[in-house]
N, C-alpha and C positions, 0 to 999 in steps of 0.2 A: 304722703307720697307712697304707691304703690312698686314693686319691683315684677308685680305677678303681669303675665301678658294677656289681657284683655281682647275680647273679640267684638265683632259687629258684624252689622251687614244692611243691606240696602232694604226697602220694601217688599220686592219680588223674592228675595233672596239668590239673586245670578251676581252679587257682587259680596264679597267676605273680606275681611280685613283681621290681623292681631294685632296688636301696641304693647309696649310695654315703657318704663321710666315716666309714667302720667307725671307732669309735673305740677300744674294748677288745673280751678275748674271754675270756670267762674263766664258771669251772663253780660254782652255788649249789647247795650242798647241804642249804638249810632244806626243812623239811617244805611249803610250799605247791609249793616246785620239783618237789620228787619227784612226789607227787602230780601235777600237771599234765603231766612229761614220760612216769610211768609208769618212773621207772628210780632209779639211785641218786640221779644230779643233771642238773640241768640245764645243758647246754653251752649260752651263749647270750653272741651280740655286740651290741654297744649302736652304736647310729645316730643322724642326724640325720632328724629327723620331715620335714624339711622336702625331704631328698635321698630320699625314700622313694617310690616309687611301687604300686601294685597294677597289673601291665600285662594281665592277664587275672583272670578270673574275681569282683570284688571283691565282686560279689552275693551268692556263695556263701561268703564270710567273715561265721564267727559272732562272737558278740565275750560274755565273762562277765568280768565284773568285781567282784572279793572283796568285798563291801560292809563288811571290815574290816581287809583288808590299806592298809596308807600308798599303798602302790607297783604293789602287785601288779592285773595283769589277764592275761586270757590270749586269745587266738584261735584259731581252729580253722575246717578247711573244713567244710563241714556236709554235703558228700558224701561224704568219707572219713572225717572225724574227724582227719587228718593238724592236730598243733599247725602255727601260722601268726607272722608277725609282731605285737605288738600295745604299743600306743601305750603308754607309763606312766601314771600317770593324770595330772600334772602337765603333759604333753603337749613335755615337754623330752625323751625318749628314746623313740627306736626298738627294742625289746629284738625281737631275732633269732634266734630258735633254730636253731642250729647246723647241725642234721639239716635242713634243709629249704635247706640250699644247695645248687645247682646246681654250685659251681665253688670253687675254692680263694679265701678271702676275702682274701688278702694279710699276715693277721696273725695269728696263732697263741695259744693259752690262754694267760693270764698268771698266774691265780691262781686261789683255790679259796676259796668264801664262806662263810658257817655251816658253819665245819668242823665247829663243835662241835656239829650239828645234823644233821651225817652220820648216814646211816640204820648202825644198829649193827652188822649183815651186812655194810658196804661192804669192800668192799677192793679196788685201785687193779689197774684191767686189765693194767698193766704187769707183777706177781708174777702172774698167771693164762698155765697154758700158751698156747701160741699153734698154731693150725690153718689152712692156707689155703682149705679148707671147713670140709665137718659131718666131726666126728673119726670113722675109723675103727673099726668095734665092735669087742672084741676076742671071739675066740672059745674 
């Protein structure tokens, strides 16, 4: 657990955010996750609503919320489309997606959710070669 407040920001940079009381971090892999981050799953850390701030842009935060998901909403800036922070709907967590931090959040993935919900293609970046750019073509 971190106590240090933490910053982010959207793709363009017209939206900023702080956080502070991070309390997990860890990756869902159910089908609303995917969808919403566009990948296998979603890296995402859970906060306190109340340690939250929006320090620029919070006009430009869109907000959709599942009209059937329990839990689930999502945010987005509306001039990139970059996902954003966005409340649960119970209004007890901060969900924080991962990609949109500015800085090292103090605490690291803990676990992995609807595994059994994992997209059937997934397989873990760790067994995937590794490149410090774009790979080399061969000729």
């Amino acid at each position: 657990m971190s106590d240090k407040k933490i910053k982010g920001s959207c793709l363009c940079g017209e939206v900023a955010y702080a956080a502070g009381s991070l309390r997990i971090f860890q990756s869902c892999h159910c089908s609303r996750c995917r969808k919403n981050s566009g990948s296998a799953y979603a890296a995402n850390l859970y906060g306190d609503p109340k340690e939250f701030t929006w320090t620029k842009g919070s006009e430009q935060v869109g907000v959709y919320v599942h009209e059937h998901a329990k839990h689930f909403s999502t945010a987005f800036c509306k001039k990139c489309g970059s996902a954003l922070p966005w409340k649960s709907k119970n209004g007890k967590v901060m969900v924080i997606p991962a990609g949109t931090l500015d800085e090292h959040p103090g605490i690291e993935p803990l676990q992995n959710l609807y595994w059994g919900s994992r997209a059937p293609w997934y397989k873990s970046a760790a067994d995937l070669p590794k490149h410090e750019g774009l790979p080399v073509k061969e000729k």
